[in-house]
C-alpha positions in Angstrom: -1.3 10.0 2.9 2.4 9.3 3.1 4.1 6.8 1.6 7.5 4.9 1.3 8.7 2.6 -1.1 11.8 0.3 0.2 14.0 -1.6 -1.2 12.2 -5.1 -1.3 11.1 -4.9 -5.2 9.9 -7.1 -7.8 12.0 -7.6 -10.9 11.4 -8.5 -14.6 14.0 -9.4 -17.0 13.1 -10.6 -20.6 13.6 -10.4 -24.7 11.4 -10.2 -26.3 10.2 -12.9 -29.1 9.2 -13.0 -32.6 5.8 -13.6 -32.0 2.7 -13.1 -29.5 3.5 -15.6 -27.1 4.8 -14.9 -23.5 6.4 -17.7 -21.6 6.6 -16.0 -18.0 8.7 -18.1 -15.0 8.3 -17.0 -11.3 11.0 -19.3 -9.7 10.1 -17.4 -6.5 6.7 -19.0 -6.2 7.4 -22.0 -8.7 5.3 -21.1 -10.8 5.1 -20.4 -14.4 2.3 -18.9 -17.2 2.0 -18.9 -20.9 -0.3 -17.0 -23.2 -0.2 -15.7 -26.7 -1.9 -12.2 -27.8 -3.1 -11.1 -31.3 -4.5 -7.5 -30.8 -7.4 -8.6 -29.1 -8.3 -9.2 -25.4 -7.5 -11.9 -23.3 -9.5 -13.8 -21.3 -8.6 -14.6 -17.5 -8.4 -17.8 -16.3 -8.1 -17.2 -12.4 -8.8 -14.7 -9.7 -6.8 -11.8 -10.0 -5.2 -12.6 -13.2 -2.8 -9.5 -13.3 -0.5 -10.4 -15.9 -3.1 -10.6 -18.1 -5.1 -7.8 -16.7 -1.8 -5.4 -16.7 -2.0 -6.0 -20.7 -6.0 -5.7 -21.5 -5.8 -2.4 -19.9 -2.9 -1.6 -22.1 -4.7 -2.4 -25.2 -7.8 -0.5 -24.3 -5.4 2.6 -24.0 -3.3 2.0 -27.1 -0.2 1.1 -25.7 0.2 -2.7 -25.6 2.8 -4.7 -27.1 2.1 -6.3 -30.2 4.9 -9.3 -29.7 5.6 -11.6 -26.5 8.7 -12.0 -24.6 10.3 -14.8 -22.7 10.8 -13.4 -19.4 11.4 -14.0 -15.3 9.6 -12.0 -12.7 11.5 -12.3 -9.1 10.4 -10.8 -6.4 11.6 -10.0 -2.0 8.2 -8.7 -1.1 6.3 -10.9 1.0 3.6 -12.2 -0.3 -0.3 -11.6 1.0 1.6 -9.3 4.1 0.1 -6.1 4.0 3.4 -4.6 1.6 1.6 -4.2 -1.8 3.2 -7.0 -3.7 0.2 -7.1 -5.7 0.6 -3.1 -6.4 4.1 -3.7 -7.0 3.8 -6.9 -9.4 1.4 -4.7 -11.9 3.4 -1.6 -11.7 6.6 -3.4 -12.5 4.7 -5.5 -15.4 3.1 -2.4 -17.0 6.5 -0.7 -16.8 7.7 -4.3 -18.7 5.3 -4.4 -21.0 5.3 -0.4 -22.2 8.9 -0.8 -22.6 8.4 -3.9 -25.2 6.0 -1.6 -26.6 9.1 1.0 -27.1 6.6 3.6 -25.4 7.6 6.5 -24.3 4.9 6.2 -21.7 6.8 3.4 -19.3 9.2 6.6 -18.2 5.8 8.6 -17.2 5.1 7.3 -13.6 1.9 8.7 -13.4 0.7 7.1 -16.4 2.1 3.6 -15.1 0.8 3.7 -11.8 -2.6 4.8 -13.4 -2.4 1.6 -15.5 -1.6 -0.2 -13.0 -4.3 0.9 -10.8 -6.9 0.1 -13.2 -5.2 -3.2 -14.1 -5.2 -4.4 -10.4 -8.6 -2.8 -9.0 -11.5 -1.9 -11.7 -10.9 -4.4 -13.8 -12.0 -7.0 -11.2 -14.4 -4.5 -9.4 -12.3 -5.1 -6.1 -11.8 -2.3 -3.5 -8.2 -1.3 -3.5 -7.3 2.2 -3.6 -4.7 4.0 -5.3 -2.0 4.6 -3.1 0.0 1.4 -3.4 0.2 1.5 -7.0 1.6 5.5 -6.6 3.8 4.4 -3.8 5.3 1.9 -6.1 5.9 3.5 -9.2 6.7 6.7 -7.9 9.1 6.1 -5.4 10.9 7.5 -2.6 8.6 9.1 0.0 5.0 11.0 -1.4 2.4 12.8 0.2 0.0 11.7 -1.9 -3.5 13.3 -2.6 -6.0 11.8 -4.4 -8.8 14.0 -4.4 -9.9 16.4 -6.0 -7.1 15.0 -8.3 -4.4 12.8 -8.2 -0.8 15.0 -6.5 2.2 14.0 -5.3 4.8 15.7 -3.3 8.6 14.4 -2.6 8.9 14.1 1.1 12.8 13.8 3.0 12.2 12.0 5.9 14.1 12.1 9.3 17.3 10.4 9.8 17.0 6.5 10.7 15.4 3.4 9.4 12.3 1.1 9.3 12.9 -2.7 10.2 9.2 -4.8 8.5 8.0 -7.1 10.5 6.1 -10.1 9.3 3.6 -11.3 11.8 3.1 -14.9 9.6 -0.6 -14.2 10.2 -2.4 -14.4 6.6 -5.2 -11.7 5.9 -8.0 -11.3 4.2 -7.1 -8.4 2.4 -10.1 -7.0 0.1 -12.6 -7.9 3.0 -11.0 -6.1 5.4 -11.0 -3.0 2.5 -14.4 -3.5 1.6 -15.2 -3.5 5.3 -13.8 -0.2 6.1 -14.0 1.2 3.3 -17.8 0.4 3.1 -18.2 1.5 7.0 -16.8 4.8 6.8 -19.0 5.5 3.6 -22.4 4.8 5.6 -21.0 6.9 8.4 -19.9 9.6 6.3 -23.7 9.8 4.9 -25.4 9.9 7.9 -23.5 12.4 9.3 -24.2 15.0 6.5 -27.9 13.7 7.0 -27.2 15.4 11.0 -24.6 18.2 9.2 -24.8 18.4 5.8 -22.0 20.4 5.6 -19.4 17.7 6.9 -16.1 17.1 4.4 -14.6 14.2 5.3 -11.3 15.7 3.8 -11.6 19.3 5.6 -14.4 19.5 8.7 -12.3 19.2 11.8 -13.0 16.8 14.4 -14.4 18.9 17.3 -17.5 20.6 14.9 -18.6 16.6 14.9 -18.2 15.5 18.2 -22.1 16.4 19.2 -23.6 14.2 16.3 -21.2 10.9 17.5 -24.0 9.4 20.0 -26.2 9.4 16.9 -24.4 7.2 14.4 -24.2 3.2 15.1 -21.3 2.3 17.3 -19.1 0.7 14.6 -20.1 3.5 12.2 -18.6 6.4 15.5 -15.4 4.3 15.7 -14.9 4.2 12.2 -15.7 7.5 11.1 -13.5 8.4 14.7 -10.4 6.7 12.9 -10.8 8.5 9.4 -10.4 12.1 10.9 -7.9 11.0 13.5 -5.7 9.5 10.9 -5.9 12.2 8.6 -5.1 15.0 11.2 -1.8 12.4 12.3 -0.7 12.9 8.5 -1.2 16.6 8.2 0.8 16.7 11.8 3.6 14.3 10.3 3.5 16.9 7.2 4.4 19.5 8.8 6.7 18.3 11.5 8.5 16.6 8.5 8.6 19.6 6.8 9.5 22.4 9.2 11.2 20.7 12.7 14.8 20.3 12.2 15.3 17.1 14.9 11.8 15.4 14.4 13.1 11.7 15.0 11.1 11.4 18.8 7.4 13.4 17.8 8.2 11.1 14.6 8.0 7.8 16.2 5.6 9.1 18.7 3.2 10.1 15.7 3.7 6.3 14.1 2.3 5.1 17.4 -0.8 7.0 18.0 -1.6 6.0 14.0 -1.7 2.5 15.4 -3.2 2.9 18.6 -6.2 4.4 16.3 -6.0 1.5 13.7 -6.1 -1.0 16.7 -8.7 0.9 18.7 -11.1 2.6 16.3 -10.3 0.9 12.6 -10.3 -2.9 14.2 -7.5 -3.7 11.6 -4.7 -4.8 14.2 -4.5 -8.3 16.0 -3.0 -9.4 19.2 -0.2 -10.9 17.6 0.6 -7.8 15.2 0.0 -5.3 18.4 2.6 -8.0 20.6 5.3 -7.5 18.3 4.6 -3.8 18.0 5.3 -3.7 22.0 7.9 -5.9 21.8 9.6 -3.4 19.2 9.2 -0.4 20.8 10.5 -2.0 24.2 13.9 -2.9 22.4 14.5 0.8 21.3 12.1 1.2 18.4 10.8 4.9 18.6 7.2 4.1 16.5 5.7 2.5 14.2 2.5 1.0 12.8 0.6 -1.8 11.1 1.1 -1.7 7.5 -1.3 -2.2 4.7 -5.4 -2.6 5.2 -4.3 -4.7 8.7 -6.6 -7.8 9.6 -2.5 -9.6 9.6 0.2 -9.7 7.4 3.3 -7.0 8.7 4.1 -3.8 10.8 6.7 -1.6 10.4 8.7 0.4 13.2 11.0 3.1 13.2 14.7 4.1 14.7 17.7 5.4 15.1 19.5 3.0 16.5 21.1 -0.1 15.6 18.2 -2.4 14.1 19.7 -5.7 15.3 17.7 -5.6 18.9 15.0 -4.8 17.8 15.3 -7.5 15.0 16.2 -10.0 18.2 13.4 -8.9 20.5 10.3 -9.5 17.3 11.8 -12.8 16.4 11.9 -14.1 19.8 8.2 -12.8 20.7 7.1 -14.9 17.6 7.8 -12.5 13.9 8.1 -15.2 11.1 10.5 -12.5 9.7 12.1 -9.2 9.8 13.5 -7.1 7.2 15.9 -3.9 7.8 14.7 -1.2 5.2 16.0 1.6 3.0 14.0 3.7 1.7 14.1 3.7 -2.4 
């Protein structure tokens, strides 16, 4: 997969105390937490208690701080959209934390976004993968691999600019993962019960197409989107890589990604696939939903000015629209 961090962030700033306690403000969201550690695990006290989470995984490796801090976490993601700011929250607050710690670990970006990883996903047994948390500590644009190990390779992408779009429309985030992630699973074992032989990383497409009429209809379409979404990345790869004008078979690339996460995956809505039209009308080259879909934001792609394109989104209903630079 490819990914692109911008420059919406979340920021922590702090000093530390004398003593365990944390006293954490988030103006952003009005909100603020308090909690005290002593060396031993804490307990959560909601869903998705990351800043708590972020430091029990710490301990378990050896790396937590031992006093609190008084600190601020702001933030310009948007929230529940499809743009990680969950990812992005625990990488940011492990990178805090080491560095209270005075490890040497919160410079190692591997090691953070592992942390982080585990901080936001296993230790709530929810689906996420790892490529937000990569994206975010990392940096810049990745390939990322994940399997048979974790690899990451610094990408320079064409000239131009993404413009996020925020559909308003809230989404259901780990369902929609669990959904997928769960469908393509099934599908990927029955087909090795018809070809026992099938990678879901290397077989090509056209050795499967006999067995399609034999898997369950959602189980075809999802399986479908998979492979066509990995071949569009290896394509983008390379044309990334080796053409020296790839702007237009860029874009066009963005848009057949989407046209198979609207068609085959089932993760884009009317609204989301509105604006996306709406974009590409006013000049915009490509581009895509972002994130696990279901809602939340798209992203499109161009060369031009941004400010059309900005014009044309808002006025076929975006709640809001953020020019991007990559980070």
């Amino acid at each position: 997969m490819i990914t692109c961090a911008t420059d919406l962030k979340i920021t922590i700033s702090g000093t530390p105390a004398k003593d365990g306690r944390f006293i954490i403000r988030m103006p952003d969201i009005q909100t603020e937490e308090r909690f005290e550690i002593d060396g031993s695990r804490l307990a959560y006290v909601k869903k998705r208690d990351y800043l708590r989470s972020v430091y029990n995984v710490l301990l378990k490796h050896g790396v937590a701080p031992r006093n609190g801090a008084a600190c601020t976490i702001r933030g310009t993601i948007p929230i529940n959209a499809g743009t990680s700011s969950s990812s992005a929250l625990c990488v940011a607050w492990t990178r805090f934390l080491l560095r209270l710690n005075g490890s040497e670990k919160a410079d190692d970006a591997h090691f953070v976004a592992r942390m982080a990883w585990l901080a936001e996903v296993t230790e709530f047994n929810e689906p996420g993968g790892m490529m937000d948390p990569y994206a975010s500590a990392l940096g810049g644009v990745q390939l990322l691999r994940f399997h048979p190990r974790v690899k990451s390779v610094a990408l320079r992408l064409p000239p131009g600019r993404f413009i996020l779009i925020d559909s308003g429309e809230p989404k259901d985030t780990l369902g929609l993962l669990a959904r997928v992630r769960q469908g393509v699973r099934e599908a990927v074992r029955q087909m090795k019960g018809f070809y026992p032989d099938f990678d879901l990383f290397t077989t090509p497409l056209e050795k499967v197409r006999a067995f399609w009429d034999r898997l369950p209809d959602n189980g075809t379409a999802l399986l479908q989107g998979a492979l066509m979404n990995r071949d569009i990345t290896q394509q983008a790869v390379r044309l990334i890589q080796e053409h020296p004008s790839p702007e237009q078979a860029f874009g066009a690339l963005l848009n057949r990604h989407h046209s198979v996460l609207s068609g085959k995956t089932g993760v884009s809505t009317e609204k989301i696939d509105r604006l996306w039209r709406a974009a590409r009308e006013a000049g915009a080259l490509g581009g895509k939903i972002n994130g696990s879909g279901g809602g939340g934001c798209l992203f499109v792609y161009t060369t031009g000015a941004p400010e059309p394109i900005m014009e044309a989104v808002q006025k076929e209903g975006a709640a809001r629209v953020y020019p991007l630079r990559t980070d």
